[in-house]
Each structure stands twice: as C-alpha cells, then as structure tokens.
N, C-alpha and C positions, 0 to 999 in steps of 0.2 A: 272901789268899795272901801270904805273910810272903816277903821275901826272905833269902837265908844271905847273913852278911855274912861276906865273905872280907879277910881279915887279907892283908896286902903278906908276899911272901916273903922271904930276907937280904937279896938283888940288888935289889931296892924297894926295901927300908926303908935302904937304905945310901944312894941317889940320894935319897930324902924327907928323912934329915936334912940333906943339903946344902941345901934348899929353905932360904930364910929370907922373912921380909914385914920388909918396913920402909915408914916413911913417906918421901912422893916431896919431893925439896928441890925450895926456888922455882924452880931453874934448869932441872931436867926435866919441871917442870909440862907446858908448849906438847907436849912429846914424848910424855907421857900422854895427854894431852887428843886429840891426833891419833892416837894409836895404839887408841883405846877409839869414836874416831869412824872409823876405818875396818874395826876387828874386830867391836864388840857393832852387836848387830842391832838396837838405838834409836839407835847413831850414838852422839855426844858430848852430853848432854844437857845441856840451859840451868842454868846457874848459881843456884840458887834455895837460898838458905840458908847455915848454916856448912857443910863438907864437909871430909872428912878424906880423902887421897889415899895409898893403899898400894901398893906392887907387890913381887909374890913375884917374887927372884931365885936360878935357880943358884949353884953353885958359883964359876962363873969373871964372874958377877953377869949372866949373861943376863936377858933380864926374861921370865919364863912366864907372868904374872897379873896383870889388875889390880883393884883393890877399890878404890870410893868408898861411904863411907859418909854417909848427910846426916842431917841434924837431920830429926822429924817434922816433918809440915805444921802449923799455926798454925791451930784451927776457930771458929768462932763460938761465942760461947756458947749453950748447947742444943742444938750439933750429936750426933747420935747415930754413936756407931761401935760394932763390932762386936768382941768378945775376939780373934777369928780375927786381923782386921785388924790391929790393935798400935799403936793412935794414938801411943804414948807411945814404940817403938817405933822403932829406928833403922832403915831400910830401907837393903840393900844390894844393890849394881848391881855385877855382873861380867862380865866378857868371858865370850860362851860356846865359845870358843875359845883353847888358848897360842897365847901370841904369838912362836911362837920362829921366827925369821928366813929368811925363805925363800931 
C-alpha cells in the first residue's frame, strides 16, 4: 500500500525555508549533549568515534532539531555485513521529538 505524498502548502513552505541546519560550535556542544540526553529515547549516547554535531534552527535561531552523525563501526576482517545494513555507511541519530522550549 504506497503512501500519497503530500507537498507543504505556502504557509509551510514559508516557515520550512526559515528552517536552516548548521554545525554545533565547541561552546554549545554540553547544551546539545543534554538536550539529545533528555529528548531521544537512547538518552545521550557514548562518544565512540569521529562525530559530527548539527542542529536545525528557526528563524529567530530557536533550536527544533538535532542530528549527529558518526563514522561507521571498524569490523574485523572477514566480518560479514548485510547491503541493508550499510557498514560503509554513516548512521544517524536524531531527536524523535522538537526541542522547542516549554
């Protein structure tokens, strides 16, 4: 069963280009880090790897989003993976929730 994909109307699409992603500077890192460990539902997750740290803001720079991206895992060699899987593959973790300010 296919879903219709419904397009944003003006009043959307005018609030979505306000949207931007940028990368998190070193001094709002601790503010990410606690904000992704009390919204996503694995908490703040251990430090394992290179990582890259995004968060989509508003217009007036609210923060709605956050994306980490990590480097794949590192396997032994002869380990077997799956195409589904994506060893090679950057996995990303995001808040299943905005974070917009209560």
């Amino acid at each position: 069963m296919e879903k219709t994909l419904r397009l944003p109307n003006c009043e959307e699409q005018v609030v979505l280009h306000q949207v931007q992603v940028r990368l998190v500077e070193r001094a709002e890192l601790e503010n990410f880090k606690q904000l992704l460990d009390e919204h996503h539902y694995l908490g703040s997750l251990k430090e394992v790897g290179q990582r890259l740290h995004y968060v989509a803001t508003d217009a007036q720079g609210q923060w709605l989003a956050l994306l980490v991206f990590s480097a794949p895992a590192k396997h032994p060699p002869g380990f077997q993976t799956s195409t589904a899987s994506g060893a090679y593959r950057a996995t990303i973790e995001a808040t299943s929730r905005l974070l917009y300010a209560s």
